[in-house]
Kinemage of the C-alpha trace (Angstrom):
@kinemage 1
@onewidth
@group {chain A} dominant
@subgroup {mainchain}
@vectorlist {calphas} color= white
{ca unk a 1} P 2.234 1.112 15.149
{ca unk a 2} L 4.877 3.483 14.575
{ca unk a 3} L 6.462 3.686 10.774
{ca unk a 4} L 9.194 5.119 9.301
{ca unk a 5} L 10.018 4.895 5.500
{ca unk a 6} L 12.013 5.713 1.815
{ca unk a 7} L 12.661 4.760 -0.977
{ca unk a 8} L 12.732 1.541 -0.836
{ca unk a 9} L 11.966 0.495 2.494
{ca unk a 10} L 9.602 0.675 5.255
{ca unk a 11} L 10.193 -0.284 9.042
{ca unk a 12} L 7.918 -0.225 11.908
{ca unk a 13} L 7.948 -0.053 15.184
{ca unk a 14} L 4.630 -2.535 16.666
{ca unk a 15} L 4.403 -0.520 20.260
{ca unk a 16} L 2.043 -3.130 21.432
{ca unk a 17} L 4.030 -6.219 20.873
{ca unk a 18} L 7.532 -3.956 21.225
{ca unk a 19} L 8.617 -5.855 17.680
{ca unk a 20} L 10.840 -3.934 15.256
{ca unk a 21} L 10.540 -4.674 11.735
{ca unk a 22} L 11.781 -3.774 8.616
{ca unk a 23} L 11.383 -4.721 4.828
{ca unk a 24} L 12.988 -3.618 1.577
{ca unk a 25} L 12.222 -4.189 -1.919
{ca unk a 26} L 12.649 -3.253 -5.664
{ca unk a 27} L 13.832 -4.532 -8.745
{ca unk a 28} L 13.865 -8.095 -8.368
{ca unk a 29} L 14.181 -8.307 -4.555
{ca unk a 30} L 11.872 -8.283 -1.232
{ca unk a 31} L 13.534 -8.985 1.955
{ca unk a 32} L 11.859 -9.290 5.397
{ca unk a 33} L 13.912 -8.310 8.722
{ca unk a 34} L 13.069 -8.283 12.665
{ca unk a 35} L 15.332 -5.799 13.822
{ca unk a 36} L 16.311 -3.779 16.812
{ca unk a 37} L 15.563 -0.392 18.292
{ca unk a 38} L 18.841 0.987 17.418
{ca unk a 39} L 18.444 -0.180 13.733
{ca unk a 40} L 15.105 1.337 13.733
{ca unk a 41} L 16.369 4.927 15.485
{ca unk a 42} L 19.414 4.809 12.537
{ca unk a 43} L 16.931 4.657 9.565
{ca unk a 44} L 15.705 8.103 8.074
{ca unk a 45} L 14.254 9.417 5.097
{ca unk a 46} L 16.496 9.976 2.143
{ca unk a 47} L 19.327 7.970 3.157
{ca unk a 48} L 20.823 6.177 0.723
{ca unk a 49} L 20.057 2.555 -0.654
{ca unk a 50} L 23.671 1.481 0.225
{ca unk a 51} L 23.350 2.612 3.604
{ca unk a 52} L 19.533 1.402 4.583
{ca unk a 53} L 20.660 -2.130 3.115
{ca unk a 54} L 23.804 -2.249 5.401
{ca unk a 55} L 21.640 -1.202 8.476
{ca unk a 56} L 18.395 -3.125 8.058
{ca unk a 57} L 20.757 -6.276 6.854
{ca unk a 58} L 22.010 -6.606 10.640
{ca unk a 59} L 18.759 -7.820 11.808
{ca unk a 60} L 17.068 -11.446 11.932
{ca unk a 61} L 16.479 -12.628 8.229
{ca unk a 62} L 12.482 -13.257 8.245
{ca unk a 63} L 11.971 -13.794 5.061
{ca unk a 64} L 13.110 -13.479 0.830
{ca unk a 65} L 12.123 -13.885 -2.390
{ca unk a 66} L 14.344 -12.669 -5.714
{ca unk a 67} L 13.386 -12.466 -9.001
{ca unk a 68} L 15.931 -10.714 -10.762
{ca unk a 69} L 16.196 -12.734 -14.129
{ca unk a 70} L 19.751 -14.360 -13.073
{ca unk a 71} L 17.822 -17.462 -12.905
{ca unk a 72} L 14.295 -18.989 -11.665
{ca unk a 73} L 12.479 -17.077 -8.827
{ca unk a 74} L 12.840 -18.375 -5.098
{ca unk a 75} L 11.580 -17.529 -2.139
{ca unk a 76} L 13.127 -18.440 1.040
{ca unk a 77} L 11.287 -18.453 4.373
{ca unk a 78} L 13.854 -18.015 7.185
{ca unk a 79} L 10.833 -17.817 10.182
{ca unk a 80} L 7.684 -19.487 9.182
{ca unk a 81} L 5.738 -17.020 11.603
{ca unk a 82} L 7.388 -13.695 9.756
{ca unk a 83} L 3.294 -12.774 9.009
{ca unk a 84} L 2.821 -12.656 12.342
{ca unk a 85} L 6.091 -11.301 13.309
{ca unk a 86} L 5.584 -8.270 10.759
{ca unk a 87} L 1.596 -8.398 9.917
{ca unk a 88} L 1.963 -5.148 8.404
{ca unk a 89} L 4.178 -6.150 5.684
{ca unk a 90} L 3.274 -6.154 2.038
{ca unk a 91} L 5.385 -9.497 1.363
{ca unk a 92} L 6.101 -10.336 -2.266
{ca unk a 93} L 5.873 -14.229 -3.589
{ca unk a 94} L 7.389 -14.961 -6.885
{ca unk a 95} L 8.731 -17.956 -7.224
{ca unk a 96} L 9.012 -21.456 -5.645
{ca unk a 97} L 9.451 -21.934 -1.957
{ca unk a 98} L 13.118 -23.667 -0.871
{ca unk a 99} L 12.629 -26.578 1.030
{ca unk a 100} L 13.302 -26.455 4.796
{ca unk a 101} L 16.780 -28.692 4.403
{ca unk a 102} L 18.050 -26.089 2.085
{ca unk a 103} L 17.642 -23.170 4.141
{ca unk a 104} L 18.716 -24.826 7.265
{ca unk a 105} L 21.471 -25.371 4.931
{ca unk a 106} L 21.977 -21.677 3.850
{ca unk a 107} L 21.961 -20.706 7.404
{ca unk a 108} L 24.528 -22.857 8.933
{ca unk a 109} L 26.498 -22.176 5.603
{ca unk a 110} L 26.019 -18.380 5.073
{ca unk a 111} L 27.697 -15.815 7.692
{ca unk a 112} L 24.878 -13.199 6.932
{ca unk a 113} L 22.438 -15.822 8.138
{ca unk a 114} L 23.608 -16.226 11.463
{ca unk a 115} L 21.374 -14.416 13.110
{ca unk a 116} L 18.324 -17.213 12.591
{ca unk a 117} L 20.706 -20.342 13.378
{ca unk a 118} L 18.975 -20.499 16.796
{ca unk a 119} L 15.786 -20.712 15.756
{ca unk a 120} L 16.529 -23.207 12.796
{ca unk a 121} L 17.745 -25.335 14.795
{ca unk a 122} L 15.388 -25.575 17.049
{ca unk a 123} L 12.996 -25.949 14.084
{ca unk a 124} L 14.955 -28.617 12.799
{ca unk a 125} L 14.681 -30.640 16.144
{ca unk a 126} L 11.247 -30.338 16.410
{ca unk a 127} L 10.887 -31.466 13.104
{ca unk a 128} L 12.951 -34.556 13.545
{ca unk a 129} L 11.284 -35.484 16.787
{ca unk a 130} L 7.343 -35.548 14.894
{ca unk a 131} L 9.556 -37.389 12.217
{ca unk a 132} L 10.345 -39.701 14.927
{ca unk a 133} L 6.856 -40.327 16.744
């Protein structure tokens, strides 16, 4: 595995699996991204927060959990299989879990979340068809 990291952030390049990942964290926030090669090649050392955030925010949302004292803690779990997606990851849990209806919701709903409608939906019909059976 190949990393690269700042303040603030870590990404890695899995050479095996050819899977780009990122995360980023502080105060209050940990967010979980598969990104691309050219996302990866972009980041560098001592850019600023602003400008990692923009950059690693382009790829697939794995996974998020906030605890910034605006309200309760959530965490939101865009890919169930984000451990194995990004193993290396040092994911923070802080607060309660969203249910799956509510971030299928968020994804259809929110434009920076378009990146995992595929895959929800596909969830979501597998889900309805055990429902079914």
């Amino acid at each position: 595995m190949i990393f690269k990291e700042g303040i603030g952030w870590k990404a890695c390049f899995d050479e095996e699996r050819g899977i780009y990942t990122a995360e980023r964290g502080g105060g209050g926030y940990y967010n979980l991204y598969e990104i691309s090669a050219e996302i990866f090649d972009l980041l560098e050392d001592g850019m600023s927060d602003c400008d990692t955030c923009r950059i690693i925010s382009e790829g697939r949302h794995l996974y998020m959990d906030v605890n910034d004292r605006c309200g309760p803690p959530y965490t939101v779990v865009f890919d169930d299989d984000y451990g194995k997606i990004a193993p290396w990851a040092s994911v923070v849990s802080s607060g309660r879990i969203w249910p799956e209806d509510l971030t299928d919701a968020a994804v259809e709903l929110f434009d920076s979340e378009k990146n995992n409608r595929e895959q929800r939906r596909k969830k979501r019909e597998e889900r309805k068809a055990r429902e079914k059976q």
